[in-house]
LUMNU-313236 format. One record per residue (C-alpha): residue number from 1; chain; x, y, z. Coordinates in Angstrom, 1 decimal. Layout:
<nodes>
{NUM 'A' {X Y Z}}
...
</nodes>
This chain:
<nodes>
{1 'A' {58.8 91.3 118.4}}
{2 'A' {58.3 92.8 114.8}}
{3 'A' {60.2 91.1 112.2}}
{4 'A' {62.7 91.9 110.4}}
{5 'A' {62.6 94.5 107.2}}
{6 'A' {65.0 94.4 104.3}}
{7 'A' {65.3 96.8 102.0}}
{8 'A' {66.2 96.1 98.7}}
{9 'A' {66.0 92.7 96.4}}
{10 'A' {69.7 92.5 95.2}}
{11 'A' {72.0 90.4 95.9}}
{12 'A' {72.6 91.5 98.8}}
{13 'A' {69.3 92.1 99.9}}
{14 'A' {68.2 89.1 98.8}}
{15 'A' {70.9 86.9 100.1}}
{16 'A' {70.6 88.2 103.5}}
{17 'A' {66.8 88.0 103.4}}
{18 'A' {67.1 84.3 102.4}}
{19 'A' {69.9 83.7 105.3}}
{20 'A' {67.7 84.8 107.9}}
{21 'A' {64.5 83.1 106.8}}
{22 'A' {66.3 79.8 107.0}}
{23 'A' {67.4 80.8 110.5}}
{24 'A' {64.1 81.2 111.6}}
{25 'A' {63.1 84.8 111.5}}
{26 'A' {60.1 86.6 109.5}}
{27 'A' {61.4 88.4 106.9}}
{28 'A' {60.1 91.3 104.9}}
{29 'A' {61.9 92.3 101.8}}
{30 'A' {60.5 95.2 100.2}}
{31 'A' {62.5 95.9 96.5}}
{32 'A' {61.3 99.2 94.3}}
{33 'A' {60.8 97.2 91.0}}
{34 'A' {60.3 94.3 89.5}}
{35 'A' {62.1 91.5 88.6}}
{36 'A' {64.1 90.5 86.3}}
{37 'A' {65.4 94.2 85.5}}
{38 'A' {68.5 95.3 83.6}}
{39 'A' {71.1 96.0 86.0}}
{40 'A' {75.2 96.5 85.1}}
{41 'A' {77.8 94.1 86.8}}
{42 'A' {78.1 90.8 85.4}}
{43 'A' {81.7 89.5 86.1}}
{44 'A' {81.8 87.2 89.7}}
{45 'A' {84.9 85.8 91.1}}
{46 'A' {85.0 82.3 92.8}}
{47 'A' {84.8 83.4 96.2}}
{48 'A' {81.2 84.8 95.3}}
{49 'A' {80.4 81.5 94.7}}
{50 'A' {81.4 80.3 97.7}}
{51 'A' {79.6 82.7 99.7}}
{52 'A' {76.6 81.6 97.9}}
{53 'A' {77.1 77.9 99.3}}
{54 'A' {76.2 79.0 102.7}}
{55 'A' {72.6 80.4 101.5}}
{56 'A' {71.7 77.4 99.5}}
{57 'A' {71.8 79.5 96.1}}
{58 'A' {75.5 78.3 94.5}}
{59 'A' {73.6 74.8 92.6}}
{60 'A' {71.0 77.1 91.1}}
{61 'A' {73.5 79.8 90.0}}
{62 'A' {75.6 76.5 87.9}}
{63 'A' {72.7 75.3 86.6}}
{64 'A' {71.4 78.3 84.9}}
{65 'A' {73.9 77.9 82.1}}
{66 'A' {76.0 81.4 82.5}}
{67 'A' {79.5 81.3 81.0}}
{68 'A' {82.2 79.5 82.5}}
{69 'A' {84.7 82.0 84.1}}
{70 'A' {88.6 81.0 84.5}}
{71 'A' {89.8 83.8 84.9}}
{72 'A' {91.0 87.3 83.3}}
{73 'A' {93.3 88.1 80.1}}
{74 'A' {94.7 91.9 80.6}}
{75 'A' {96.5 94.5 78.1}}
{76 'A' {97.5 96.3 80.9}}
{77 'A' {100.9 97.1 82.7}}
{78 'A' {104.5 97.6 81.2}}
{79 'A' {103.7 96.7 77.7}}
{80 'A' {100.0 96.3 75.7}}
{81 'A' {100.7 93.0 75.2}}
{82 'A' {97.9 90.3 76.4}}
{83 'A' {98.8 88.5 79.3}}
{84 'A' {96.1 85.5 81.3}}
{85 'A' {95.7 84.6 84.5}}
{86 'A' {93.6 81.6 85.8}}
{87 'A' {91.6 81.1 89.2}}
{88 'A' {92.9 77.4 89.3}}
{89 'A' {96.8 78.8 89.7}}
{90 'A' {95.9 79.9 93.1}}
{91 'A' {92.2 78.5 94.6}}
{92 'A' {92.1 74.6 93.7}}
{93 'A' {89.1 74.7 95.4}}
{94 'A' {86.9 76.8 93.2}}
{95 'A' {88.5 77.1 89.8}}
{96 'A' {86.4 79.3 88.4}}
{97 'A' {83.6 81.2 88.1}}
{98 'A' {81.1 82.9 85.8}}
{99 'A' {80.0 85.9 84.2}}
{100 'A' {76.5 86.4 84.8}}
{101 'A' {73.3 87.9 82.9}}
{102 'A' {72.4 90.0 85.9}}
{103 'A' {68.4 90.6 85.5}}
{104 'A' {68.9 86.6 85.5}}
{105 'A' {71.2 86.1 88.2}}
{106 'A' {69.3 88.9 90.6}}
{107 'A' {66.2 87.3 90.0}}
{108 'A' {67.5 83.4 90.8}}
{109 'A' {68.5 84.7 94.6}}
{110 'A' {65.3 87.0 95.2}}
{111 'A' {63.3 83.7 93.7}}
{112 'A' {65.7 81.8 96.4}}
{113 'A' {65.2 84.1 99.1}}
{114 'A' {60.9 83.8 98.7}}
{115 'A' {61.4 80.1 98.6}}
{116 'A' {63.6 80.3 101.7}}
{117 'A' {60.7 81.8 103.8}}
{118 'A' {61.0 85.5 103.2}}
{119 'A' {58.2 87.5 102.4}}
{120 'A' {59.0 89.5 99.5}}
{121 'A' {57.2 92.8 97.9}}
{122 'A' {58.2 93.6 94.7}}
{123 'A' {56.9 97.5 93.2}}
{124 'A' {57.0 98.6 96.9}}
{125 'A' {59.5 101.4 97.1}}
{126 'A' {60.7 102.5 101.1}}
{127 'A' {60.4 106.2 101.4}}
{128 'A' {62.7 106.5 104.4}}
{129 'A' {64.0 104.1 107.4}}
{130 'A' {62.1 105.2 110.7}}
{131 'A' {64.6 106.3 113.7}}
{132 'A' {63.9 106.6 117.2}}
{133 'A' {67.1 108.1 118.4}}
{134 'A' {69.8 106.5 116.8}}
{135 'A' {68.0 103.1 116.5}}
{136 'A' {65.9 101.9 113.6}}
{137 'A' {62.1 100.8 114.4}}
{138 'A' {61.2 100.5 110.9}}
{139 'A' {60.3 101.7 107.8}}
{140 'A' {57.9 103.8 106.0}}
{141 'A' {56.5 102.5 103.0}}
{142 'A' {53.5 104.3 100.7}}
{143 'A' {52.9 106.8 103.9}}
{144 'A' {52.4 104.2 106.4}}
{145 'A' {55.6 103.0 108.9}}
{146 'A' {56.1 99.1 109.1}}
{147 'A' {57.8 98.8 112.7}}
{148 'A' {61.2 96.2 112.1}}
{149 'A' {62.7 94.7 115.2}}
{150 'A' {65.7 95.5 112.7}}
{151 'A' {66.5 97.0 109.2}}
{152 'A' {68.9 96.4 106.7}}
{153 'A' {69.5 98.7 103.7}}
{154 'A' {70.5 96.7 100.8}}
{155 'A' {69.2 99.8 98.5}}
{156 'A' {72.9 100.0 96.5}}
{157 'A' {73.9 103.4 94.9}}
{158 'A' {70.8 104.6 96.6}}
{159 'A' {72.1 104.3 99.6}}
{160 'A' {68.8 105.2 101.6}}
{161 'A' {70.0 105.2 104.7}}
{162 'A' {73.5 106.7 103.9}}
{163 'A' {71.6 109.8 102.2}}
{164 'A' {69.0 110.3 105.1}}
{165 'A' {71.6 111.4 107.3}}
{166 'A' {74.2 112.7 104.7}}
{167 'A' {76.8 110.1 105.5}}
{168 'A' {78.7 109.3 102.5}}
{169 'A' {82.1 110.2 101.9}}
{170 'A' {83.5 110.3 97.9}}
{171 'A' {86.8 109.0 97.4}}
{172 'A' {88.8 111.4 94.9}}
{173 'A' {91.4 108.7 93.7}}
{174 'A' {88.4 107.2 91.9}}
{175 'A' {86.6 109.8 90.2}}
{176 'A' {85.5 107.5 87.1}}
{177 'A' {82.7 107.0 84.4}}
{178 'A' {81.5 104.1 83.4}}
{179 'A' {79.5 103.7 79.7}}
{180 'A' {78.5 100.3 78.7}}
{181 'A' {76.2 98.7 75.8}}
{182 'A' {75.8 95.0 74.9}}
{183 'A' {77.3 93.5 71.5}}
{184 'A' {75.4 90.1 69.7}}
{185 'A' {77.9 88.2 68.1}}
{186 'A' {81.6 89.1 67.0}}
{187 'A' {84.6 87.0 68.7}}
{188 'A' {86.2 85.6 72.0}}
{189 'A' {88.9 84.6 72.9}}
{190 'A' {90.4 81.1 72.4}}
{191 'A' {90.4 77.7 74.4}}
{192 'A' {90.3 77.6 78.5}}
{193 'A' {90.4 81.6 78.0}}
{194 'A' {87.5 81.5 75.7}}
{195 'A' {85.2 83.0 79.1}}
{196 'A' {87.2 85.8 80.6}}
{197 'A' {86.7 88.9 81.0}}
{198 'A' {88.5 90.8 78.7}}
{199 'A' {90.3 94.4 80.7}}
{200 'A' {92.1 96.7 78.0}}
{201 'A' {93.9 99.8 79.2}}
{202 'A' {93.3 103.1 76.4}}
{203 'A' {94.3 106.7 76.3}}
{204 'A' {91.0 107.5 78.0}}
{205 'A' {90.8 104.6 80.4}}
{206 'A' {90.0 101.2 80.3}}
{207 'A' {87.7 98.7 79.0}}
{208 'A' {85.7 95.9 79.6}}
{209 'A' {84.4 93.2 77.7}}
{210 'A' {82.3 90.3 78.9}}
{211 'A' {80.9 86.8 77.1}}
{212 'A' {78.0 86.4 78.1}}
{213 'A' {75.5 83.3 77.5}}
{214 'A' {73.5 83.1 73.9}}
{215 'A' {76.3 84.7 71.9}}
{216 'A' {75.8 88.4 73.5}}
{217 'A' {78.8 90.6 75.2}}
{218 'A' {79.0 93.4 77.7}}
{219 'A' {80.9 95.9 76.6}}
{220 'A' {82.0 99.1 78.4}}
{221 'A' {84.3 101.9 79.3}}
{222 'A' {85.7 103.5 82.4}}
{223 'A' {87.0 107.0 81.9}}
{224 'A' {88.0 110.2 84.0}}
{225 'A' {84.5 111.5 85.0}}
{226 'A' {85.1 115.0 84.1}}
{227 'A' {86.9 114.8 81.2}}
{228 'A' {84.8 112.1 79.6}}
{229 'A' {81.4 114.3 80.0}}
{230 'A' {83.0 117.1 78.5}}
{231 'A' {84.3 115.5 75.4}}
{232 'A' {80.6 113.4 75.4}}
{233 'A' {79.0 117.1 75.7}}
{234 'A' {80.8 117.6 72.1}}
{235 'A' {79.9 114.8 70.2}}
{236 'A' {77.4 111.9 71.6}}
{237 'A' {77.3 109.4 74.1}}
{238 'A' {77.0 106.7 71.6}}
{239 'A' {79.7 108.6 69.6}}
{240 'A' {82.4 109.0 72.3}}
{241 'A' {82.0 105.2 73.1}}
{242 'A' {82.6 103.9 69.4}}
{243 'A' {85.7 106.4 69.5}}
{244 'A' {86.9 105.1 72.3}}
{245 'A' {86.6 101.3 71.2}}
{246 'A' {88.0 101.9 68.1}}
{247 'A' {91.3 103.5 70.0}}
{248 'A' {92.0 100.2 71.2}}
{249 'A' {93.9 96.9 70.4}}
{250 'A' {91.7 94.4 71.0}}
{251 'A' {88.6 95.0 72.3}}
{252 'A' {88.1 96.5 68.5}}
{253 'A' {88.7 93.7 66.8}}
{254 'A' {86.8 91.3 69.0}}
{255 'A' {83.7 93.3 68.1}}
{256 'A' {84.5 93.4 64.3}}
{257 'A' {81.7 91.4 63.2}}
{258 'A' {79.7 92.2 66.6}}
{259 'A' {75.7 94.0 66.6}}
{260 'A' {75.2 96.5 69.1}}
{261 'A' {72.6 95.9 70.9}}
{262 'A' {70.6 99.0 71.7}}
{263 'A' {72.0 102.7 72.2}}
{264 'A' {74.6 102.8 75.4}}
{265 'A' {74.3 103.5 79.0}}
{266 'A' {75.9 105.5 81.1}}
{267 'A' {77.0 105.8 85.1}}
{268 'A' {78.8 107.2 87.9}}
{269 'A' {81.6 104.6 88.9}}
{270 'A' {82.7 107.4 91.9}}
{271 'A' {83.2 105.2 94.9}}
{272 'A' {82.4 106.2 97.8}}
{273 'A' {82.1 104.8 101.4}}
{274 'A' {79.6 105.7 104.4}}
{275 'A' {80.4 107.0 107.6}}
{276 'A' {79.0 104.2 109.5}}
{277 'A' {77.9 100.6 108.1}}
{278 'A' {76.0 100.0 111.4}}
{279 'A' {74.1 102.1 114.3}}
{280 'A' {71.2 100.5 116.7}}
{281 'A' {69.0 97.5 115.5}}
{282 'A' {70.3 98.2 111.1}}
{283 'A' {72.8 97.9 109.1}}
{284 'A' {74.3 98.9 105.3}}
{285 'A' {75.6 95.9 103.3}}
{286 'A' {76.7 95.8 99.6}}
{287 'A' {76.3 99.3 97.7}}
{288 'A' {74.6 100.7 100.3}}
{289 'A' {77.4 100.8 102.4}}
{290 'A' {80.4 101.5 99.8}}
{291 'A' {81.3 101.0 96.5}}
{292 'A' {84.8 100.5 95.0}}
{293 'A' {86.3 101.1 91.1}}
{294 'A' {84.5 97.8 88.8}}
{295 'A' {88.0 97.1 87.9}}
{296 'A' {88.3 93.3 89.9}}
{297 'A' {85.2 92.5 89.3}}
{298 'A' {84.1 93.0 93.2}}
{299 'A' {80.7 94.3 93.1}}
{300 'A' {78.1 91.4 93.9}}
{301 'A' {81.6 89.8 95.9}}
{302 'A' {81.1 92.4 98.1}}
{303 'A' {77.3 92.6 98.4}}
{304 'A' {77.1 88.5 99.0}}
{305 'A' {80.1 88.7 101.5}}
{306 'A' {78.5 91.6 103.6}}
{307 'A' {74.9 89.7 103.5}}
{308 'A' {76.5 86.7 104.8}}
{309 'A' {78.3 88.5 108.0}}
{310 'A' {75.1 91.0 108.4}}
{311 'A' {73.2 88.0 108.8}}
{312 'A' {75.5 86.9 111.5}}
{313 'A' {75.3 90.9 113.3}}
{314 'A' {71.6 90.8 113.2}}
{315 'A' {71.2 87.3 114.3}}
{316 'A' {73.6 87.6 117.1}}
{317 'A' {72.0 91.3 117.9}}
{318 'A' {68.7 89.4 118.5}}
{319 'A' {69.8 86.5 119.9}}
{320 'A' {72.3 87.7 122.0}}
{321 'A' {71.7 91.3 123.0}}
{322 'A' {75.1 91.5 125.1}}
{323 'A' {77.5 90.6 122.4}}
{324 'A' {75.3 93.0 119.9}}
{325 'A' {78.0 95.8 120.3}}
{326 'A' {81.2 93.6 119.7}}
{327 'A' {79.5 92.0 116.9}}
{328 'A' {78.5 95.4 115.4}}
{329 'A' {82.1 96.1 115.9}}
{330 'A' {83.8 93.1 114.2}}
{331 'A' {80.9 93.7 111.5}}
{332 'A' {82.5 97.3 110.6}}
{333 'A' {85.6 96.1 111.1}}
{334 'A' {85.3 93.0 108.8}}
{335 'A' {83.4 94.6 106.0}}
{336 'A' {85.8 97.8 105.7}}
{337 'A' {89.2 95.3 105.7}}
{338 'A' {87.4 93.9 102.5}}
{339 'A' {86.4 96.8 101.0}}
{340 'A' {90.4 98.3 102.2}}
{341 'A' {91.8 95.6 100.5}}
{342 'A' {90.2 95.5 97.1}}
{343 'A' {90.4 99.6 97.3}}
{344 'A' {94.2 99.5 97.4}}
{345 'A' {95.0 96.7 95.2}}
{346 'A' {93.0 98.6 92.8}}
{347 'A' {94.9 101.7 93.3}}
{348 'A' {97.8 100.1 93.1}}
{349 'A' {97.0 98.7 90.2}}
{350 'A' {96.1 102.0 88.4}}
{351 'A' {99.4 103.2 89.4}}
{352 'A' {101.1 100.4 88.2}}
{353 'A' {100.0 101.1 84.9}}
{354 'A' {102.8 102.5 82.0}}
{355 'A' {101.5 100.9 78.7}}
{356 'A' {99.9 104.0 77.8}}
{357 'A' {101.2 107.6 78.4}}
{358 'A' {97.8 110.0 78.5}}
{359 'A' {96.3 112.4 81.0}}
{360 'A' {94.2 109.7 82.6}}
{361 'A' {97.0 107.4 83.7}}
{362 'A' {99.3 110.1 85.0}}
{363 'A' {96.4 111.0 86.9}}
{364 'A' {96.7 108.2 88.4}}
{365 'A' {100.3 107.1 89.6}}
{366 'A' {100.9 107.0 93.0}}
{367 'A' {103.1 109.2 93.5}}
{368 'A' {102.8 110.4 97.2}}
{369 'A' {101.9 108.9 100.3}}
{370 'A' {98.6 107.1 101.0}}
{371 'A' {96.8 106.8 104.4}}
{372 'A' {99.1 103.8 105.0}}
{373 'A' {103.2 103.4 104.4}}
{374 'A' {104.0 102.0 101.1}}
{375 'A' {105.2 98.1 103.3}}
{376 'A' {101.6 98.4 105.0}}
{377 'A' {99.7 99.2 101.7}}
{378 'A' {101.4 96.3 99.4}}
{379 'A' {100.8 94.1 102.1}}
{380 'A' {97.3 95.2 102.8}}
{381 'A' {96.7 94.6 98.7}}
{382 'A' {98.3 91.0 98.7}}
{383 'A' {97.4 89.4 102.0}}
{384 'A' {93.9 90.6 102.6}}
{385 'A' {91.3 88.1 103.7}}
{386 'A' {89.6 88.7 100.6}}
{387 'A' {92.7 87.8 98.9}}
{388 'A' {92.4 84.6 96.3}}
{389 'A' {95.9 84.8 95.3}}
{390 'A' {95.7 86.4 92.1}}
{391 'A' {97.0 89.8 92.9}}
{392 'A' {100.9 89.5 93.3}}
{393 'A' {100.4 88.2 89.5}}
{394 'A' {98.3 91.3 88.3}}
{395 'A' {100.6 93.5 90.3}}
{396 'A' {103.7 92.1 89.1}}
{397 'A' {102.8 92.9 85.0}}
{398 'A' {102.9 96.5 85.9}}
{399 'A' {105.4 98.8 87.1}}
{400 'A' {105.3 99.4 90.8}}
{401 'A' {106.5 102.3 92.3}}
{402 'A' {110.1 102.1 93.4}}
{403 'A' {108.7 102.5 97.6}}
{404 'A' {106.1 99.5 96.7}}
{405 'A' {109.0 97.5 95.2}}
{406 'A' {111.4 98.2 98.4}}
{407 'A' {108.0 97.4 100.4}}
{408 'A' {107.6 94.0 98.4}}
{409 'A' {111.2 93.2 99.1}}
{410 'A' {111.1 93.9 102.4}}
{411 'A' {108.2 91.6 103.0}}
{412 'A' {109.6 88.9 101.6}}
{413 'A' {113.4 89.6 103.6}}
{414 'A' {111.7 89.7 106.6}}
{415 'A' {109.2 86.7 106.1}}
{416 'A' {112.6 85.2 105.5}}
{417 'A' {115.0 86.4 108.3}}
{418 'A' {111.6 84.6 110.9}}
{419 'A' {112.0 81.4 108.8}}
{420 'A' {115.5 81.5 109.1}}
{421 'A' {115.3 82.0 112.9}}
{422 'A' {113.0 79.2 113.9}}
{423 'A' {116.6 77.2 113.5}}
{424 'A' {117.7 78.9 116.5}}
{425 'A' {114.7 77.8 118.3}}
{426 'A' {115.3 76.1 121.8}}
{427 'A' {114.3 76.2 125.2}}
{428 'A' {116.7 78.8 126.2}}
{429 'A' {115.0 81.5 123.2}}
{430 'A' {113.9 84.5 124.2}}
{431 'A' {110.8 85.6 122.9}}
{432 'A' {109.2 88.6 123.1}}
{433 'A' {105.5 90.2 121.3}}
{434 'A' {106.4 93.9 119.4}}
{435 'A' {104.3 96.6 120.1}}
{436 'A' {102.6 96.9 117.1}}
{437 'A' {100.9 93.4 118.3}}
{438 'A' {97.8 93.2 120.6}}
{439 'A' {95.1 90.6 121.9}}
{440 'A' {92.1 92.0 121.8}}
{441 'A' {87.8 90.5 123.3}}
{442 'A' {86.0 90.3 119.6}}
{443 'A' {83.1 88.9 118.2}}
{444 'A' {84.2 86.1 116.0}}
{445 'A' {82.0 85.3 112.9}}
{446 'A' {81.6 81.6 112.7}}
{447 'A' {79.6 81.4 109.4}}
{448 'A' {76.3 81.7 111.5}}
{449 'A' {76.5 84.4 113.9}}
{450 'A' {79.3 85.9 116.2}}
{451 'A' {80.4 84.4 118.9}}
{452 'A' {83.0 85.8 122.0}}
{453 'A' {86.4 85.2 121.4}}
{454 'A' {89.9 86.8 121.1}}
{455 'A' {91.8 88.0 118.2}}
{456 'A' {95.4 89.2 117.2}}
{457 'A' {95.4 93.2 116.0}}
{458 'A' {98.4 94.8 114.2}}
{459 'A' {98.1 98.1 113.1}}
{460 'A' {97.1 98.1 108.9}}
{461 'A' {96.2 94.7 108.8}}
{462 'A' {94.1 92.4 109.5}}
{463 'A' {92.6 90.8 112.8}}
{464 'A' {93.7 87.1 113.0}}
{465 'A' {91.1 85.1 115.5}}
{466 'A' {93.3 83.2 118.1}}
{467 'A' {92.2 79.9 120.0}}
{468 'A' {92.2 80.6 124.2}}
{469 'A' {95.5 78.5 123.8}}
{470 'A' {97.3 80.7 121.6}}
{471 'A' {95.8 84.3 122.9}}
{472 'A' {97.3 82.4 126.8}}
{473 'A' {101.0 82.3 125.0}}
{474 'A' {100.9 85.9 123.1}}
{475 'A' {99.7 87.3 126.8}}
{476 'A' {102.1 85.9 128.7}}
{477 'A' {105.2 86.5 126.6}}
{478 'A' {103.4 90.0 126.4}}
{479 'A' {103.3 90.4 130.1}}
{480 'A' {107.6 90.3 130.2}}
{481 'A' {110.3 89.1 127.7}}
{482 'A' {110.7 84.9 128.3}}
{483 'A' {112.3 82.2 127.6}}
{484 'A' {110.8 79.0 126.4}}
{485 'A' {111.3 76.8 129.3}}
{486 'A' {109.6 79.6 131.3}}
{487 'A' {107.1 80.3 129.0}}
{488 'A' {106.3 76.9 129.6}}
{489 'A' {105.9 76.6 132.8}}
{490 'A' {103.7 79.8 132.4}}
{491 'A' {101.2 78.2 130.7}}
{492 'A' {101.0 75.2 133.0}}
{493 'A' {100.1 77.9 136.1}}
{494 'A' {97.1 79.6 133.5}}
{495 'A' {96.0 76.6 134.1}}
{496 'A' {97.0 74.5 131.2}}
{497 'A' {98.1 70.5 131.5}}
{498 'A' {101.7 69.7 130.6}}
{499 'A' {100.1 67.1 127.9}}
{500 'A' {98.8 70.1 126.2}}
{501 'A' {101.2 72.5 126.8}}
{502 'A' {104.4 70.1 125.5}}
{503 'A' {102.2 68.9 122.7}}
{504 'A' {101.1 72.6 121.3}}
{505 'A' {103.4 74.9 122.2}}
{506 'A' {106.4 74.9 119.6}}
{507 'A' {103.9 74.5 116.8}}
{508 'A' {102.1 77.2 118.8}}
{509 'A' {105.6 79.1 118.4}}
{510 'A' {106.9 78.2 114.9}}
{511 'A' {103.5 79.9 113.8}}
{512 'A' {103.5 82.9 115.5}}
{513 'A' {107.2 83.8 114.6}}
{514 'A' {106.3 82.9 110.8}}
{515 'A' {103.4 85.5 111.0}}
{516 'A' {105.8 88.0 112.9}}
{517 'A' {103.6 87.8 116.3}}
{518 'A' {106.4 86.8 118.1}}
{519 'A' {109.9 87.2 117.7}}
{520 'A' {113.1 85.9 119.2}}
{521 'A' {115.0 88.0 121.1}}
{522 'A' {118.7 88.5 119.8}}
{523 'A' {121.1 87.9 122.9}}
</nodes>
């Protein structure tokens, strides 16, 4: 069978390229320039690095002598006063991260992904992925087709496959510009802080600024798209940015004594998502497939995170042909949750903001309904799976609307009223599964491919795999309201031993009543 053609040498591309030559397949990556090329998006957060543990590429990116990344300092929220917060409050296991020369870091994974085993083409642009049907059979490169036992598009903002069949869909809450240029010298902040980004709300937006390695900082601005290209059509690019700086608080007087480097760049910052991420033998991972506001940082997060599960779907589509749709499925399903999650924290977070009364930010409160009710929303912005912690504390320094407070309270009443009952807990409970609750078959990602397996499902949020064990005692209180003497005995006739069954099932229990999975019955 023909192997197995990547397009694109980011860090998504690469990543996945270098994940699959380690796993034994032949790998052609085939990226349109050559590296190392200037490319925006420096900030990562620690659960990039993590990701990049599985490929083998996490020692070289901490060796490369990037700045040291604790966290974030904000001027952002109910006041414009600076306020920090640090990776090691909430992930003791990665503490930080680092903020990244990108035509650096890009080139360390695609040099990792040709030492891994792929076979990588740099100055080779794809013209178009090859379709018979719905399925991908290759690509066509310089005139001539390359057949691909499968394809991944890893072409960002390009978005080749996306654009072939005029599947992308813009999201209007995020129409936004982004105009960056690079500073030598100037100031940082101070002590353990001395490496974070920098995020400043102004009238016209916000802004960024990054410390980068050998003295040099990224620098940029995210505005209203519309409004900021008709006030740049009056003066300059380069103009409207240093007017923009200046407006600010801090950002300004970092960059006092600060070089620019160069005149400033400019580009769309609409996200967007496509219609489908996957379809027959391909897949769309990292920009390809969606993009969402730079405001967390979530970028490269995204493109390494969707690289490590696409390796999984297309090792698990070769491998295992009959779980290829469920893993295709729990691929979708996986990569949208993250992408959902970091989308509404970040819209919550816009909405949040009151420091600064302008045309921009009253743009941007919330104040109707999303696609989800404000409880499913807040909770879908704190409790994702992408979630690291951080985000009740950015949430929290700006002023929610008055649903998304009653939605935070309510979470935390309920969460606990199901504490409170597990004192009432005895063999003559009954127990019962809500509605809203399902066991569902699902391809389970297992850091190396999907496997079968069973999860929880509850409408807005997301899927929680279960062991056999536990998806045996959701179905059977499912099947009728029981108590747990009978549930029990239940388990013993699924088939069960009464070792296991006394042993597991009230921490089974205590669990799924904390989560909300199960409840007791009042009598």
């Amino acid at each position: 069978m023909d192997g197995i053609a990547v397009i694109g040498g980011g860090p998504a591309g690469s990543t996945i390229a270098a994940l699959l030559a380690q796993r034994g397949f032949e790998v052609q990556l085939f990226e349109a320039t050559r590296f190392p090329r200037p490319h925006i998006g420096e900030s990562l957060l620690p659960a990039t690095i993590e990701a990049l543990e599985l490929s083998g590429a996490a020692d070289k990116v901490r060796s490369a002598g990037f700045t040291v990344k604790n966290g974030a300092t904000m001027a952002w929220g109910v006041n414009h006063k600076l306020w920090t917060w640090y990776f090691r409050e909430t992930n003791k296991s990665q503490p930080h991260a680092y903020q990244v020369n990108r035509d650096e870091f890009d080139r360390i994974l695609l040099e990792h992904a040709r030492e891994s085993g792929a076979h990588v083409r740099e100055d080779t642009r794809v013209q178009r992925v090859c379709f018979d049907g719905d399925a991908a059979v290759g690509v066509e490169v310089e005139g001539e087709m390359h057949s691909a036992s499968y394809v991944i598009d890893a072409t960002g903002q390009h978005s080749l496959v996306a654009n072939q069949r005029n599947s992308k869909t813009w999201d209007d809450d995020f129409r936004n510009l982004a105009v960056y240029r690079y500073y030598h010298g100037g100031s940082h902040m101070s002590g353990e802080a001395s490496g974070n980004i920098l995020v400043e709300s102004v009238t016209d937006g916000w802004l960024w600024k990054i410390p980068l390695k050998d003295d040099v900082s990224s620098v940029g601005v995210v505005a209203d798209r519309d409004t900021a290209i008709a006030a740049i059509r009056e003066q300059t690019l380069d103009s409207w940015f240093d007017n923009v700086i200046a407006s600010s608080d801090y950002t300004s007087t970092f960059l006092t004594d600060a070089q620019p480097i160069g005149p400033c760049s400019a580009t769309r910052d609409w996200s967007y998502e496509t219609d489908q991420f996957t379809g027959p033998r391909h897949c769309l991972i990292g920009d390809a497939a969606c993009f969402i506001d730079p405001l967390f940082s979530t970028g490269v997060h995204l493109a390494i995170y969707s690289a490590t599960i696409g390796a999984a779907l297309v090792k698990t589509t070769l491998d295992t042909p009959n779980l290829a749709p469920l893993a295709a499925e729990a691929f979708e399903r996986q990569y949208r949750q993250h992408y959902g999650h970091f989308r509404e924290l970040a819209r919550l977070f816009y909405g949040s903001n009151r420091s600064i009364d302008s045309y921009f930010w009253q743009t941007r409160q919330i104040t109707g309904e999303s696609e989800y009710s404000p409880r499913a929303a807040f909770v879908r912005a704190v409790s994702g799976q992408a979630s690291n912690g951080y985000e009740r504390t950015t949430l929290f320094h700006g002023a929610l609307p008055e649903n998304f407070t009653r939605a935070l309270s309510d979470v935390e009443l309920r969460r606990q009223t199901r504490k409170g009952s597990l004192r009432n807990l005895n063999e003559s409970s009954v127990l019962r599964v809500p509605d809203t609750v399902e066991i569902e078959n699902a391809a389970i990602f297992n850091g190396e491919l999907f496997e079968q397996g069973e999860v929880v499902r509850r409408r807005g949020l997301d899927d929680i795999p279960v062991s056999r064990f536990v998806a045996t005692v959701i179905s059977c209180i499912s099947s009728n309201a029981i108590t747990v003497r009978e549930l029990g005995e239940a388990m013993i006739c699924e088939g069960w031993s009464t070792e296991i069954t006394e042993a597991s099932l009230n921490p089974t229990l205590e669990l799924l009543i904390l989560e909300g999975i199960v409840e007791i019955r009042q009598q």
